[in-house]
SEKOLTOR-988052 format. One line per 10 residues: their letters; for each residue x, y, z of C-alpha. Coordinates in nm, 4 decimals, padded with zeros to 6 digits, always signed. Each point is the difference from the previous one (the first is absolute). Example, Ala and Ser with C-alpha at 12.3 -4.5 7.8 and 13.67 -1.06 7.14 Angstrom:
<nodes>
as> +01.2300/-00.4500/+00.7800; +00.1370/+00.3440/-00.0660;
</nodes>
This chain:
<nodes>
xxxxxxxxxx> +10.0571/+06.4200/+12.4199; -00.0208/+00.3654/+00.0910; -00.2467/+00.0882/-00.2278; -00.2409/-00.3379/+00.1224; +00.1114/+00.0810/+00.3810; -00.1713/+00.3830/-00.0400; -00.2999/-00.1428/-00.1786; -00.0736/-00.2552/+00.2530; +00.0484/+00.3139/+00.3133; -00.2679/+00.1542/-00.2149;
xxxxxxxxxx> -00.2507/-00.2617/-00.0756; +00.0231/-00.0878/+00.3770; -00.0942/+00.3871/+00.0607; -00.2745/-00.0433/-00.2144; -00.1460/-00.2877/+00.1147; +00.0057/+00.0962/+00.3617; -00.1228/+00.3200/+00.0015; -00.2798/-00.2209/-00.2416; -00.0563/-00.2093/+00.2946; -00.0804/+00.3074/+00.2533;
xxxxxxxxxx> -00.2477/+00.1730/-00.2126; -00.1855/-00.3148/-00.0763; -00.0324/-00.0365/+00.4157; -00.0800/+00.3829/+00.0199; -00.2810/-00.0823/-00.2345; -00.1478/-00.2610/+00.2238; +00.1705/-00.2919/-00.1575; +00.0882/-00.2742/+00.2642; +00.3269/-00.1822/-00.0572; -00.1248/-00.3170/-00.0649;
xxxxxxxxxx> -00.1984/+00.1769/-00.3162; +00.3490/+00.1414/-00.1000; +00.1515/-00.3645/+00.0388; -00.2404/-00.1613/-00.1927; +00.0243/+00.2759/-00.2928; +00.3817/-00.0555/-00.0242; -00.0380/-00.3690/+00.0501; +00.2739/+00.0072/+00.3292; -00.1115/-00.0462/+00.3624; -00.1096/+00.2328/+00.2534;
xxxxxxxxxx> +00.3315/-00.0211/+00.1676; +00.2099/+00.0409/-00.3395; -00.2211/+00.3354/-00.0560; +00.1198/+00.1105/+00.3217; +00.3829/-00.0887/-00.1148; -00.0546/+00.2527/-00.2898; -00.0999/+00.2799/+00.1874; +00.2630/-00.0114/+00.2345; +00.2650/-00.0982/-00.2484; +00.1879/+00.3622/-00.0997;
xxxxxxxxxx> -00.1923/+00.2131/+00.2227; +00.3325/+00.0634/+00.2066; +00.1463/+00.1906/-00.3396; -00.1118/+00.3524/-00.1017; -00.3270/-00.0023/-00.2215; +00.1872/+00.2725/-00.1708; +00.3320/-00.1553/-00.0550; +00.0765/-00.0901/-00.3806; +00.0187/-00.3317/-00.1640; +00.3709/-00.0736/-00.1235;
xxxxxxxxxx> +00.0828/+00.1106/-00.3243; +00.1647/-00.2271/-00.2533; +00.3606/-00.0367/+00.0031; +00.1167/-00.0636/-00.3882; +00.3265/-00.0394/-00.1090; +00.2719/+00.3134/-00.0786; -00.0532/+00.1701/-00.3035; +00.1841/-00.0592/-00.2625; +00.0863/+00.3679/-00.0221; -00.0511/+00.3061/+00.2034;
xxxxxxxxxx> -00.0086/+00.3462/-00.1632; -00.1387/+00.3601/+00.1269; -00.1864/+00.1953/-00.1236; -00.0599/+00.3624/+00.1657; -00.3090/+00.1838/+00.1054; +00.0382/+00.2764/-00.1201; +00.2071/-00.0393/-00.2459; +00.3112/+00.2040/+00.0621; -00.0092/+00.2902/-00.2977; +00.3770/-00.0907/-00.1103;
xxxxxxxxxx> -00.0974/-00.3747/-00.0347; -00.3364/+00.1630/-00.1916; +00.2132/+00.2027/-00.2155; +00.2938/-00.3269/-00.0990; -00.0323/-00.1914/-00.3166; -00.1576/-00.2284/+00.1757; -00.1851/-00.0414/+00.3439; +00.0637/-00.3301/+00.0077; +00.2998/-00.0572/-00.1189; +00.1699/+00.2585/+00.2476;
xxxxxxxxxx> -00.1615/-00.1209/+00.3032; +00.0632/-00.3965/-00.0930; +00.3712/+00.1040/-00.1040; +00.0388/+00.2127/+00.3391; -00.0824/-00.3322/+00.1863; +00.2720/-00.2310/-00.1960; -00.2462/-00.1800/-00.2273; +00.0029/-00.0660/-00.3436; -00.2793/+00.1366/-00.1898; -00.1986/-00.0421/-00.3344;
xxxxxxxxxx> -00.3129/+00.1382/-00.1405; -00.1896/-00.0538/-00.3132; -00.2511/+00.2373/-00.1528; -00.3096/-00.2533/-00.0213; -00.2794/+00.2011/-00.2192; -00.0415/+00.3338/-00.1371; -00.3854/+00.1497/-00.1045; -00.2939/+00.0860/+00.1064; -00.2278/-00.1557/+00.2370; -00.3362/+00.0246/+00.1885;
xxxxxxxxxx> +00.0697/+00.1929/+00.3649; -00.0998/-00.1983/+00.3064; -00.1670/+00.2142/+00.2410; +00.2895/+00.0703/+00.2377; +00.1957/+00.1289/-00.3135; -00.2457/+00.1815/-00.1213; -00.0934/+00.1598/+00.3684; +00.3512/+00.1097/-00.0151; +00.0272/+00.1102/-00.3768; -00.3437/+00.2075/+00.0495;
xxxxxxxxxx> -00.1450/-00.1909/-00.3131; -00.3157/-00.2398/-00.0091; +00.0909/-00.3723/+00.1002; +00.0077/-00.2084/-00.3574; +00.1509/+00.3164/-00.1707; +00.2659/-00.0881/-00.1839; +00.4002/+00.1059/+00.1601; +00.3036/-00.0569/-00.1868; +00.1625/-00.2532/+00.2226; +00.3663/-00.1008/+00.0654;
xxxxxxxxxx> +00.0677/-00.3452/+00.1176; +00.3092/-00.1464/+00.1128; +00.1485/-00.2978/+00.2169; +00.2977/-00.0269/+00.2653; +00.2082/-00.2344/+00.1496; +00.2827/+00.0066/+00.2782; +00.2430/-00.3005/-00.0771; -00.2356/-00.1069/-00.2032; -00.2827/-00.0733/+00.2068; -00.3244/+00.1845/-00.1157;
xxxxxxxxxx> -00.0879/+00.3221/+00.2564; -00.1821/+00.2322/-00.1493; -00.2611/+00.1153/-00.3117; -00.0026/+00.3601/-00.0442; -00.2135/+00.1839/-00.2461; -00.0393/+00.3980/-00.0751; -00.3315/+00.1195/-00.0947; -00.0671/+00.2957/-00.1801; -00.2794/+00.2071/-00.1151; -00.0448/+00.0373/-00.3835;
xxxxxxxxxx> +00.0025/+00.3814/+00.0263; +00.3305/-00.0568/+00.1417; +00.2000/-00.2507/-00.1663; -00.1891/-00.1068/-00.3314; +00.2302/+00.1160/-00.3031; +00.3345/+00.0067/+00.2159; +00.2812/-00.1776/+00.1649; -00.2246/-00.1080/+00.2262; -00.1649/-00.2404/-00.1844; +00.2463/-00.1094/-00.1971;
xxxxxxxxxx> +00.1991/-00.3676/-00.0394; +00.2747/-00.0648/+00.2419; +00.1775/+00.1396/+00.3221; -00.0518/+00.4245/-00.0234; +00.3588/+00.1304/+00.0109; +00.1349/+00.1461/+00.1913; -00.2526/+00.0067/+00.2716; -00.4079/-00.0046/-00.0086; +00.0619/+00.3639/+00.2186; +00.2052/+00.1137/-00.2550;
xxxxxxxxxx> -00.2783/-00.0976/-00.2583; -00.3387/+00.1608/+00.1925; +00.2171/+00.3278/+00.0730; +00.1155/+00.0136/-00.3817; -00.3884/+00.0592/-00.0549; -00.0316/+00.2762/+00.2174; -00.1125/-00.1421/+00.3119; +00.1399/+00.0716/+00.3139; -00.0420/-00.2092/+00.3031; -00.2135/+00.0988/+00.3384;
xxxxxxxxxx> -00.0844/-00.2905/+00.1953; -00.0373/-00.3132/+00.0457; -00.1968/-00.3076/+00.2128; +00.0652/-00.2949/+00.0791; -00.2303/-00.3095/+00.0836; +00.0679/-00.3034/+00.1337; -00.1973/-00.3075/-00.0249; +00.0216/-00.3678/+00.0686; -00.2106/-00.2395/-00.1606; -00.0188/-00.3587/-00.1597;
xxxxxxxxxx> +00.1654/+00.0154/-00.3375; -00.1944/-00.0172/-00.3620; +00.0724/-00.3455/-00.1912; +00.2052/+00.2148/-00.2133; +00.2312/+00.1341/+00.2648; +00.0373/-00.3216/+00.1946; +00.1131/-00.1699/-00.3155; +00.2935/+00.2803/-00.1184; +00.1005/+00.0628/+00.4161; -00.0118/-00.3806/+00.0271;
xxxxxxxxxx> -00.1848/+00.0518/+00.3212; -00.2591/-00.2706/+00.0292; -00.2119/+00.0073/+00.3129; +00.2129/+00.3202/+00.1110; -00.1330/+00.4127/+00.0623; +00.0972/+00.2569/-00.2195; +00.0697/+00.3939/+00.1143; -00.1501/+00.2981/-00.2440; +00.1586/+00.2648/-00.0069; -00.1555/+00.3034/-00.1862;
xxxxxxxxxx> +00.2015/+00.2703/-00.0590; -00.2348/+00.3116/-00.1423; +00.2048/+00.3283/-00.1220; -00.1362/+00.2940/-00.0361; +00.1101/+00.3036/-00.2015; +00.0113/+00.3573/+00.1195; -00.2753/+00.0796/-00.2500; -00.2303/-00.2812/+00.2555; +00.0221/-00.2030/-00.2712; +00.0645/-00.3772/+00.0627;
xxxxxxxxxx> +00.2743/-00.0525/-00.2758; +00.0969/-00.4041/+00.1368; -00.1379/-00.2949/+00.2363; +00.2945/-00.2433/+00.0731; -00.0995/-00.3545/+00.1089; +00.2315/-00.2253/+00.1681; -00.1067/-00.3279/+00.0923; +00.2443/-00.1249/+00.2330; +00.0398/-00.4049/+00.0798; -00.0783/+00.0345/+00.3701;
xxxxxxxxxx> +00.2528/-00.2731/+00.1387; +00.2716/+00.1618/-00.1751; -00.0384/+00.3829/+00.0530; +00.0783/+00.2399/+00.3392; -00.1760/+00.3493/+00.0019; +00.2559/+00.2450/+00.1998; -00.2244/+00.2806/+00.0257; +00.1700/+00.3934/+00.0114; -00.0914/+00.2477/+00.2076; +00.0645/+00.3867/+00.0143;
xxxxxx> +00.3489/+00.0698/+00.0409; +00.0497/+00.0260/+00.3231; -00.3732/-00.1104/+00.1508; +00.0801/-00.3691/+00.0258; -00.1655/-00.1169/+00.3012; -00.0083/-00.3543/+00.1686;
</nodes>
């Protein structure tokens, strides 16, 4: 009803402000009336009706049901969560939830461009890629997959079968790499067939995040995407210690 009732405030905006450029333009209102088939009096209904609100006020957004779960996930990501077996499983675990993940596919695989923008390699290149799936009491949040450049990971743990024990970190530092920086970008967007089907969010958004790491060397040694289920996610987002400002 929400979602109809903030179409309906919008179509009326439309149509009016229809209405008074068709009169600026020399249109007399029994021309409009005959065009939309009402009578001169209803066209005058129309552009009254509404014009007490705010042209600029928005329409009301669509009030769904609770999620069936709520986890975080933090931007940045805090370097001791970075640095934990897992990301996810110590932030779900910190917020009393039960989670499970499942290493989905291991190999290499064209780079989209935003992967390849990040990995400083030419979009269709091939990146060993990392793939895996997460839930939180077993309701589907997240796909996450690390991407790698072959001059990087080809011929290591990195592209190898199976969880990398005991940590990725521990994995990209064994080869001499040592970390510099790191962005993050965030991006909402309707999900691929592929990731509406495994989040199980039909007709929902998705949130990208795309985590890019860069050595000290200026090297980019790993792009992390997380695709969050929108619905079921909250982004608390760190600041400087001591800088948080309202």
């Amino acid at each position: 009803m929400a979602t109809l009732q903030g179409q309906s405030v919008e179509l009326s905006r439309i149509r009016r402000g229809a209405i008074v450029e068709a009169q600026e333009s020399g249109l007399l209102q029994e021309d409009i009336a005959r065009h939309l088939g009402v009578t001169p009096g209803r066209v005058s209904q129309m552009k009254k009706a509404g014009a007490d609100r705010s042209e600029h006020q928005a329409p009301t957004g669509p009030v769904g049901p609770r999620p069936r779960v709520l986890v975080e996930r933090a931007l940045p990501t805090p370097p001791t969560v970075r640095g934990s077996k897992s990301l996810y499983l110590t932030e779900a675990e910190r917020q009393g939830l039960k989670p499970e993940r499942k290493m989905l596919y291991v190999g290499r695989e064209p780079a989209n461009e935003h992967v390849a923008a990040g990995l400083r390699v030419e979009p269709g290149e091939d990146v060993i890629a990392r793939r895996k799936m997460f839930w939180a009491n077993d309701v589907p949040v997240r796909i996450s997959t690390s991407y790698f450049r072959l001059d990087v990971g080809e011929n290591t743990r990195l592209d190898g079968e199976g969880f990398v024990l005991p940590t990725l970190q521990a994995a990209i530092e064994d080869l001499g790499h040592a970390f510099g920086h790191a962005t993050e970008t965030l991006t909402a967007r309707p999900p691929t067939p592929y990731e509406a089907d495994l989040l199980d969010v039909p007709g929902e958004w998705v949130v990208q995040v795309l985590r890019v790491s860069v050595s000290t060397d200026d090297v980019p040694i790993h792009a992390l995407e997380t695709i969050c289920a929108a619905s079921r996610h909250v982004f608390p987002i760190g600041q400087v210690a001591g800088s948080d400002q309202f």
